[in-house]
C-alpha positions as CSV (number, residue, x, y, z in Angstrom):
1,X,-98.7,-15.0,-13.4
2,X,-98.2,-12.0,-15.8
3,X,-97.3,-9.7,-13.0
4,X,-94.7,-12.1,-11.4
5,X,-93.2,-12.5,-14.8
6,X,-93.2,-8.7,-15.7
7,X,-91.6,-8.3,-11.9
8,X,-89.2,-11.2,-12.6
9,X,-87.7,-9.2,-16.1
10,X,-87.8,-6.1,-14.9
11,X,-85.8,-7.1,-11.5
12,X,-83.7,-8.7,-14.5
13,X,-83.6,-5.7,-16.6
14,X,-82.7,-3.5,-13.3
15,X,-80.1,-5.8,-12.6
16,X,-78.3,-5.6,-16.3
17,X,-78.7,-1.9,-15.6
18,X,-76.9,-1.8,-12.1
19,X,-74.3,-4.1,-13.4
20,X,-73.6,-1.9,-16.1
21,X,-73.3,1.3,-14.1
22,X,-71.0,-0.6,-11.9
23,X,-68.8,-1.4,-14.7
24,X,-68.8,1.9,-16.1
25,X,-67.8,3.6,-12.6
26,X,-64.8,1.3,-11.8
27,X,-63.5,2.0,-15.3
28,X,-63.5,5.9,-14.6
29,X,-62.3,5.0,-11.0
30,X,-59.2,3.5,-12.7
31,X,-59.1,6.3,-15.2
32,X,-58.6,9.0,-12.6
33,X,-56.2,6.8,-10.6
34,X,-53.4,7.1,-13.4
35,X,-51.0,9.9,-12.5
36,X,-49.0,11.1,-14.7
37,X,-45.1,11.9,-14.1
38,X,-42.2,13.4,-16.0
39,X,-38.2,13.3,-15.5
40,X,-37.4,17.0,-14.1
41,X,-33.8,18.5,-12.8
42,X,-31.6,15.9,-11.4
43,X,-32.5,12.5,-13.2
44,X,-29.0,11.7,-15.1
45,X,-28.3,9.1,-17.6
46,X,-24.5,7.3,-17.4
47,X,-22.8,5.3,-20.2
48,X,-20.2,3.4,-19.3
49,X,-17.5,1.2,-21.3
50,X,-14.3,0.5,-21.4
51,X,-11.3,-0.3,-23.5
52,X,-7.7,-1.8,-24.3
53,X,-6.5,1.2,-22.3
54,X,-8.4,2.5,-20.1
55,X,-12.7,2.9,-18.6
56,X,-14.9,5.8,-20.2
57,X,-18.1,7.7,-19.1
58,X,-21.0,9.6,-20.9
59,X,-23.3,11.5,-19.1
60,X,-26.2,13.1,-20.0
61,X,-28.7,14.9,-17.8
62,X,-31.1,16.6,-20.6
63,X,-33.7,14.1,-21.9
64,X,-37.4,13.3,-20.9
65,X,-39.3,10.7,-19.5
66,X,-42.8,10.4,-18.9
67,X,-45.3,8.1,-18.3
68,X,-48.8,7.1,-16.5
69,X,-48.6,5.3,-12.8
70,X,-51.2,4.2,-11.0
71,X,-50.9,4.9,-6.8
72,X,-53.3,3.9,-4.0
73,X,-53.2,4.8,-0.6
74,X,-49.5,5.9,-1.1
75,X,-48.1,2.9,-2.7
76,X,-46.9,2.7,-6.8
77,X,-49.0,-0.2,-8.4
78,X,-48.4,-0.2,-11.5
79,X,-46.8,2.0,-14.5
80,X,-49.4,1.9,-17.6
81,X,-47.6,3.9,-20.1
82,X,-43.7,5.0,-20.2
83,X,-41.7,6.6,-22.8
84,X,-38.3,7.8,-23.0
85,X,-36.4,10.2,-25.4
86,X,-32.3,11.0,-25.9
87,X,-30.9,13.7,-28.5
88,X,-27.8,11.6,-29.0
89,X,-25.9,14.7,-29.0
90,X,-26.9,15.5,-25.1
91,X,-24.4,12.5,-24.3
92,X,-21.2,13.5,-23.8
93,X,-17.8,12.9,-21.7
94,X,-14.8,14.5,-20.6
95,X,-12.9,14.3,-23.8
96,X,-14.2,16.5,-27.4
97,X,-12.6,13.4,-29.6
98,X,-14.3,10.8,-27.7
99,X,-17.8,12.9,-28.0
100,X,-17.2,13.0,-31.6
101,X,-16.6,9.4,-32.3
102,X,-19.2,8.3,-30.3
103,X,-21.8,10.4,-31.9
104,X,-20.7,9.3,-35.3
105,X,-20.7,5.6,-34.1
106,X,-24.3,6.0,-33.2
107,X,-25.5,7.9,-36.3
108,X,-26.6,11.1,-34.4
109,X,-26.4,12.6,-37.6
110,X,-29.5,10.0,-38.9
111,X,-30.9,9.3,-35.9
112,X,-30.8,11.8,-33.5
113,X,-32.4,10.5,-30.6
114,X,-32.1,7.1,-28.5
115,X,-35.3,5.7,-27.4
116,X,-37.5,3.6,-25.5
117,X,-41.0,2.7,-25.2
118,X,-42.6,0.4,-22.1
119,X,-44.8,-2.1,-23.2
120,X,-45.0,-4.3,-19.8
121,X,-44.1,-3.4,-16.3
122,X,-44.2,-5.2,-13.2
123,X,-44.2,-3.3,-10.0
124,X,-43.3,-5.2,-6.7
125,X,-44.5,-2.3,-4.0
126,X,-42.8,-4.0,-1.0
127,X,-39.7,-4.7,-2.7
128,X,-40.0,-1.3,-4.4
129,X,-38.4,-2.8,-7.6
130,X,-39.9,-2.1,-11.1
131,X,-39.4,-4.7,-14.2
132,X,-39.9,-2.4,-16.9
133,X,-40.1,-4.0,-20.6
134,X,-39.9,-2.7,-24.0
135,X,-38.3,-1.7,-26.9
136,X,-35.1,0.8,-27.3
137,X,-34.1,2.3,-30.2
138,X,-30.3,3.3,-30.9
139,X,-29.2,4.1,-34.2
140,X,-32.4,3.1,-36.0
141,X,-32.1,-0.7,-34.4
142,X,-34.8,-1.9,-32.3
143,X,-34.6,-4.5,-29.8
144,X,-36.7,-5.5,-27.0
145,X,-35.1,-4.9,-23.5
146,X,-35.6,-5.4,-19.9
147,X,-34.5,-2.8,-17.2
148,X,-34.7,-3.4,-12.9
149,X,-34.7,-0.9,-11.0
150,X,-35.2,0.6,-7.5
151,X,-37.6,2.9,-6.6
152,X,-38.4,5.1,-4.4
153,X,-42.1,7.3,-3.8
154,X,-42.1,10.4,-1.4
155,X,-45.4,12.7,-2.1
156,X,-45.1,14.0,-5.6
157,X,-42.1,12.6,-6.4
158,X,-40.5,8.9,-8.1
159,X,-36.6,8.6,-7.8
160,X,-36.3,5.3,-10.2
161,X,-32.0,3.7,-10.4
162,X,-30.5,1.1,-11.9
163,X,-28.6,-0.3,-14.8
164,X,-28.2,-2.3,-17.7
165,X,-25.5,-4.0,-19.6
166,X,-25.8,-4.4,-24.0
167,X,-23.9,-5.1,-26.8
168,X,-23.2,-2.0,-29.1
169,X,-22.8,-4.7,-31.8
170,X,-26.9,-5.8,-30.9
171,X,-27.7,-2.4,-32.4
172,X,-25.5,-2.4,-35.3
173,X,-23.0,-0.1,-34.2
174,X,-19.4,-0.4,-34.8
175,X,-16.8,0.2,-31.6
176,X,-15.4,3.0,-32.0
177,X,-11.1,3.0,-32.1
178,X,-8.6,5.9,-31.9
179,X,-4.8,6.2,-32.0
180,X,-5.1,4.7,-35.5
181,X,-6.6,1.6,-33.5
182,X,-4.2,1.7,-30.6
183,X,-6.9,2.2,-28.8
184,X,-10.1,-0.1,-29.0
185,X,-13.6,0.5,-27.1
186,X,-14.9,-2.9,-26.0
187,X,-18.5,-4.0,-27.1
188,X,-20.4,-4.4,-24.1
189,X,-21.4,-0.7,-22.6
190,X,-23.5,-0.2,-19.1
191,X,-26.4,2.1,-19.2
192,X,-26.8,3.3,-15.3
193,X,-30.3,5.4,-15.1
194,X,-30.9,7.8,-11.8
195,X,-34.3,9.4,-12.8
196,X,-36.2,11.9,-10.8
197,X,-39.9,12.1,-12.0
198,X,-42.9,14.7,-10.7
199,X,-46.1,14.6,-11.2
């Protein structure tokens, strides 16, 4: 009796053991399978609005992105950590007046960059669409956000597109006018991403 119940705890004991061991080795597994990526030449950011008179772009194509996605056997699974970072200053269009105005509107001078930082994602590998959630910072306003986009994964490289639509008002800045308000820039502006990461 006392050596089937040592045998029974110690097949016990060697149990907890193995179960433990397993745990610890899946977490490293899933530790190793993050792969981390960064926006490099080519990735551009657009703005574009309009107005009373006519449409308007901002461009920008020096910024970073980076972030932690997980891949097996070729295919993106998920995306566990993603940040994103604009000097305000970096956006610019055609015209040196409209640069200006837009820069003051969005307080480059106090806030210099425009942010964002993922805290959910869902990734849909067939569809190759991403769901990315979390908060962007323009002007010193914070609001939570939602972007889709498209993706696509060849070796080392992510190409990530799409766009979104906000209100300028949503972030406490003020439309910008010029002509002594002849001119009026409507509310709503579309951010359209094109991001090229590496690993």
């Amino acid at each position: 009796m006392k050596t089937s119940n040592l045998s029974s705890k110690a097949k016990k004991y060697l149990g907890r053991i193995s179960a433990l061991v397993l745990v610890i080795s899946l977490n490293a597994f899933t530790v190793n399978e993050q792969t981390p990526f960064k926006s490099t030449t080519g990735s551009q950011i657009k703005v574009i609005g309009t107005s009373n008179i006519h449409d308007w772009t901002m461009n920008a194509s020096s910024f970073v992105c980076e972030g932690n996605y997980i891949l097996k056997g070729g295919q993106l699974q998920d995306i566990t950590s993603l940040s994103f970072s604009l000097p305000v200053v970096n956006l610019k269009g055609k015209e040196d007046l409209l640069n200006s105005r837009a820069h003051k509107a969005l307080k480059a001078s106090e806030y210099s960059k425009i942010t964002f930082k993922l805290t959910n994602a869902v990734v849909q590998s067939q569809q190759k669409t991403i769901k990315a959630t979390g908060n962007l910072t323009i002007g010193g306003v914070t609001n939570p956000i939602t972007f889709n986009s498209t993706y696509t994964l060849s070796g080392d490289e992510i190409i990530c597109k799409g766009s979104k639509s906000i209100k300028m008002s949503e972030y406490g800045i003020k439309p910008p006018t010029f002509m002594l308000g002849a001119l009026k820039v409507a509310n709503e502006v579309t951010i359209d991403l094109a991001i090229k990461l590496k690993n």
